[in-house]
N, C-alpha and C positions, 0 to 999 in steps of 0.2 A: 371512684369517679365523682365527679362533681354537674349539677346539675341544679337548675331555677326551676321551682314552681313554685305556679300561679293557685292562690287556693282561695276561692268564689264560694264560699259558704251560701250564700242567697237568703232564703225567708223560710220560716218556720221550724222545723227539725233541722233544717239544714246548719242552721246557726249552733246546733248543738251536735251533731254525727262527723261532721268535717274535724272536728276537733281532736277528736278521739282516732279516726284515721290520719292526722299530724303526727299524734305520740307515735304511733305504730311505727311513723316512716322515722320518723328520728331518733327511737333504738335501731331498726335497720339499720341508718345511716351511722352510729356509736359500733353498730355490731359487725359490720361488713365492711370499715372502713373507706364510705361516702362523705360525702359533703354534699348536703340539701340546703339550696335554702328558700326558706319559702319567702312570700309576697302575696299580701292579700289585697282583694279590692273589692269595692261590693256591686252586685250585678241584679236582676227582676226588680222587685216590690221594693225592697232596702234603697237600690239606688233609684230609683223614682220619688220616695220619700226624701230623697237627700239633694236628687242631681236633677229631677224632672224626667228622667230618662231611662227604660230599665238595663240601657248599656251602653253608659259614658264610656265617652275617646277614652279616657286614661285606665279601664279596665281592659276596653279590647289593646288598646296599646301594649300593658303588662302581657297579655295572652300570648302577642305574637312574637312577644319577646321574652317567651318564658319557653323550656324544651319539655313541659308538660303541662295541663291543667288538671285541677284536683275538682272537682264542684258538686256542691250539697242539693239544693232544690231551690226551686222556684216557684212565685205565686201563691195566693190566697183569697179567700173573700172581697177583702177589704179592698183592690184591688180590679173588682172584674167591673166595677161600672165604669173603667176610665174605656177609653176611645181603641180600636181591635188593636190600633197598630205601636198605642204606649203602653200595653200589657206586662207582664214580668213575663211571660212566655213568650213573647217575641226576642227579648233578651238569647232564650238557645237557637231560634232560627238565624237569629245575627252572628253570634259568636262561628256557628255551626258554619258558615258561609263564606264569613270571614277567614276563618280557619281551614277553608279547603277540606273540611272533615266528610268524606265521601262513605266510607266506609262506619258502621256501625255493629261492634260487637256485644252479643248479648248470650252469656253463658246460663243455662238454666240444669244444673246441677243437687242431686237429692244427699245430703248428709243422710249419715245412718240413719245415725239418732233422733233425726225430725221425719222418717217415712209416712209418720202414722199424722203427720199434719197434714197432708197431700188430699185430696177428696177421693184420690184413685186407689184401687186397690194395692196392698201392699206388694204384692208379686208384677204388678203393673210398670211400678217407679222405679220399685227398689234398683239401686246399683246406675240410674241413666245420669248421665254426661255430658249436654248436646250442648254445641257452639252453634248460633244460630249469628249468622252474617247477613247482614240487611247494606242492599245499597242505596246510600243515603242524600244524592243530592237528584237524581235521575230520574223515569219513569213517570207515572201518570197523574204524582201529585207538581210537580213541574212542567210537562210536557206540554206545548202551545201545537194548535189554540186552545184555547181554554175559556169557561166564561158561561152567562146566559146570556139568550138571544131570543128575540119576540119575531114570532112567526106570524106571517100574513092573517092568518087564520085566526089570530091572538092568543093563541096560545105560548107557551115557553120551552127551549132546548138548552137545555145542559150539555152543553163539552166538556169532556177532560181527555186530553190524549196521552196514550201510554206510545213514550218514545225512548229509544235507548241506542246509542253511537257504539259501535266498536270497540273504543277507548275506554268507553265507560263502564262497558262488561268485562274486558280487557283486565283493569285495572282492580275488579272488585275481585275476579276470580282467583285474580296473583294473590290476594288476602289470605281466599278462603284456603289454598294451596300451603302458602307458607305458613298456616297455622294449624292446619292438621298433621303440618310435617313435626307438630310439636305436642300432636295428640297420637291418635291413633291410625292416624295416615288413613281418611277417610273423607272422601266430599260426596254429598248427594245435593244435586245439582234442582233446585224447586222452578219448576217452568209451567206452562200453557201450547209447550209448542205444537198440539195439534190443532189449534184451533186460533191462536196469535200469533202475526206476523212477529211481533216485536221479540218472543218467545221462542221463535223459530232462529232467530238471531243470535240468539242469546244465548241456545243449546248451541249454536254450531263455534260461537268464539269461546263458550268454557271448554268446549272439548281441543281447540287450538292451542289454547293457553295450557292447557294437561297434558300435552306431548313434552312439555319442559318437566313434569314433573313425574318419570315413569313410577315412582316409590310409592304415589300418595292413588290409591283406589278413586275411580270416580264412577258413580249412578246417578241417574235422573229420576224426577218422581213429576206426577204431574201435581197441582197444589191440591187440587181437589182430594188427593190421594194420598197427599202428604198430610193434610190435614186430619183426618183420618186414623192415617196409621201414628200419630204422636201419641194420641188417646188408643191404639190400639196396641203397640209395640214400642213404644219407646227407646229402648234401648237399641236397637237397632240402628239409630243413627249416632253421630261425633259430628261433623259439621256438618247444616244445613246452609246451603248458600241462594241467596233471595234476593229479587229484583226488590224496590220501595214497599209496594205496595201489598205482597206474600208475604216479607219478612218483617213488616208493621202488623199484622193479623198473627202470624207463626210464631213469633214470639210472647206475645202475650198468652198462646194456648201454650208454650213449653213454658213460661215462667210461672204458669199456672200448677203444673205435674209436681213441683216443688214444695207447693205449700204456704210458705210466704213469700209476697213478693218484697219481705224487709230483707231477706237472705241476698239476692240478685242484684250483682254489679253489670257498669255496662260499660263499655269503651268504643271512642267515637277518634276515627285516622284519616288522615291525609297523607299530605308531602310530608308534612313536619310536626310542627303540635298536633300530639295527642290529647284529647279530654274523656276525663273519666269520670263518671257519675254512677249513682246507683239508682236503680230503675224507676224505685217511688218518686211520688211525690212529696210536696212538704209538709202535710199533716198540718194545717193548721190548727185541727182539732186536740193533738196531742201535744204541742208546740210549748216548752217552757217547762214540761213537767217529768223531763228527765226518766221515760218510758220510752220510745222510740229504740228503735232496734239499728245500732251501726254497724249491724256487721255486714252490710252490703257495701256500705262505705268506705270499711275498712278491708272487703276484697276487693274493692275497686282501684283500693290504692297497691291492689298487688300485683292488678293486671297494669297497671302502669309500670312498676318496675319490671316485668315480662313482653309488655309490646312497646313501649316508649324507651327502654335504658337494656334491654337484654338481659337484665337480671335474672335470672330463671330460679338460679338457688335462693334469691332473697323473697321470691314471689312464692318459695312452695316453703319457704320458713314460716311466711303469714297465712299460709292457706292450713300449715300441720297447729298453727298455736289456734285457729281457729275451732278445727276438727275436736285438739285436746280441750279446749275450754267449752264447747257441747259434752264431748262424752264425760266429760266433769259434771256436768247437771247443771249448770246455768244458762237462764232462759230469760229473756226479755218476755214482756207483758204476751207480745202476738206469736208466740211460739213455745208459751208455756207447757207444760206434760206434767201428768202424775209423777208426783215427789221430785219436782225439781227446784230448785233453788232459784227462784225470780228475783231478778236484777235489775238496774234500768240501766240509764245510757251510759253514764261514766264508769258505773260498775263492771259491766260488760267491757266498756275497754279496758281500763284497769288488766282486768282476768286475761286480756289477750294478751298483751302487754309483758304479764309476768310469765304466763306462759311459753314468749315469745325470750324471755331471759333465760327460761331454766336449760 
């Protein structure tokens, strides 16, 4: 197949982990016989220093004319005294927006070989697998009215409304559906509904939209409960499917059960472009010194060829050369173990790389 991507390295590590997930896709592309070709532009902090802007016309232009985006990180110190709304992190709320990207996938998955990195105990983690779907333009960090307001009294109210349409749960739960149909045919549905309207909605169109899909199991959990059992039983879920506001908090405790969050890729869908990022940030403290850990990068770049191109065999080629170049014993700085052979960023790809040849 042939296929454009957009590949937005951004600031800090990023300018160095994007890179190494390029090599990956372009033996792919030699070894499955693809044609990629990529297109870079720069977006956050880089392009603010360059453009005034942390996301020039002609990089969202590239995006929406690209059938994927690849992107490293954003943001840094140097950075945070400019004004809220010329940040490098307003940069993902633009693209995010721009791109109809609704849907947000974030896998939080324990390799063998790293269990004992985990805080939780090893019989805790070992062996979990959770795809954790957050919907991403909806709910109560969007929802109007919104706002502070001075009260007669002089005092101050906070609004934020948690609101959510038909279409909008409609569209998230088709996601979570068609993606467990490529797991282990599993949704647990994260709601509020005894006690939120919006919740109460939200349980009754995921269960509308599940009569299309009789193959794939579907539970409900409430969050409080969900919350809970990730730290109590973890394995026991495959996808967890979450309004904004759940699946912004849910994630961060399952990408936690893992260990590192250098390990964790994340993928963000719409109508059309896909973007794909890995969960950290940009490290500017690490930035330059070729330690940083790509291999969230470089499985981001394989849920891309799995939800953006249908590749499936080319996405569990990069997931086994991953797997073989851990149980090899090579380990970046933040996931180092007794007697393993520490590498930094290009080394690590490298190893995936030839791995990914043998």
């Amino acid at each position: 197949m042939k296929a454009k991507i957009a590949v937005l390295a951004g600031d800090g590590v990023g300018r160095e982990i994007v890179p190494e997930a390029v090599k990956v896709l372009k033996v792919i592309a030699e070894k499955y016989g693809h044609a990629f070709e990529f297109a870079t532009a720069d977006i956050g902090g880089q392009a603010i220093d360059k453009f005034g802007v942390p996301l020039p016309n002609d990089t969202l232009t590239l995006a929406k004319q690209s059938d994927a985006v690849l992107l490293g990180a954003v943001g840094g110190p140097r950075w945070e005294s400019l004004e809220y709304s010329l940040r490098p992190e307003r940069a993902l709320l633009g693209i995010r927006e721009a791109l109809g990207l609704y849907a947000n996938l974030r896998p939080a998955k324990v390799y063998a070989n790293l269990v004992d990195a985990s805080t939780l105990k090893r019989e805790v983690v070992e062996g979990i697998d959770i795809l954790v779907i957050r919907e991403l333009t909806g709910g109560i960090y969007f929802g109007k009215p919104k706002g502070i307001e001075k009260l007669p009294n002089g005092q101050e109210r906070g609004v934020n409304t948690e609101a959510y349409t038909t279409e909008e749960v409609r569209r998230i739960a088709k996601v979570a559906f068609e993606a467990a149909r490529k797991r282990r045919k599993k949704v647990t549905s994260v709601d509020k509904a005894n006690v939120l309207e919006s919740s109460e909605l939200w349980r009754k169109v995921v269960i509308e939209v599940h009569a299309s899909y009789p193959d794939v199991e579907l539970g409900h959990i409430y969050v409080d409960n969900a919350a809970m059992q990730l730290v109590r039983n973890p394995r026991q879920f495959d996808v967890l499917l979450c309004n904004n506001m759940f699946g912004d908090i849910l994630s961060d405790e399952a990408a936690m059960l893992t260990g590192s969050i250098g390990m964790l890729p994340s993928a963000s869908i719409g109508a059309k472009v896909g973007l794909f990022e890995p969960i950290h940030g940009s490290a500017p403290d690490i930035a330059g010194r070729n330690i940083a850990n790509p291999i969230a990068t470089i499985a981001s770049a394989a849920m891309m060829l799995s939800y953006a191109f249908q590749l499936e065999k080319e996405a569990e080629a990069i997931e086994q050369a991953i797997v073989k170049t851990l149980d090899l014993g090579y380990r970046t700085k933040d996931i180092q173990s007794p007697g393993a052979q520490i590498v930094g960023t290009v080394e690590m790809g490298e190893a995936i790389v030839k791995n990914l040849n043998d």
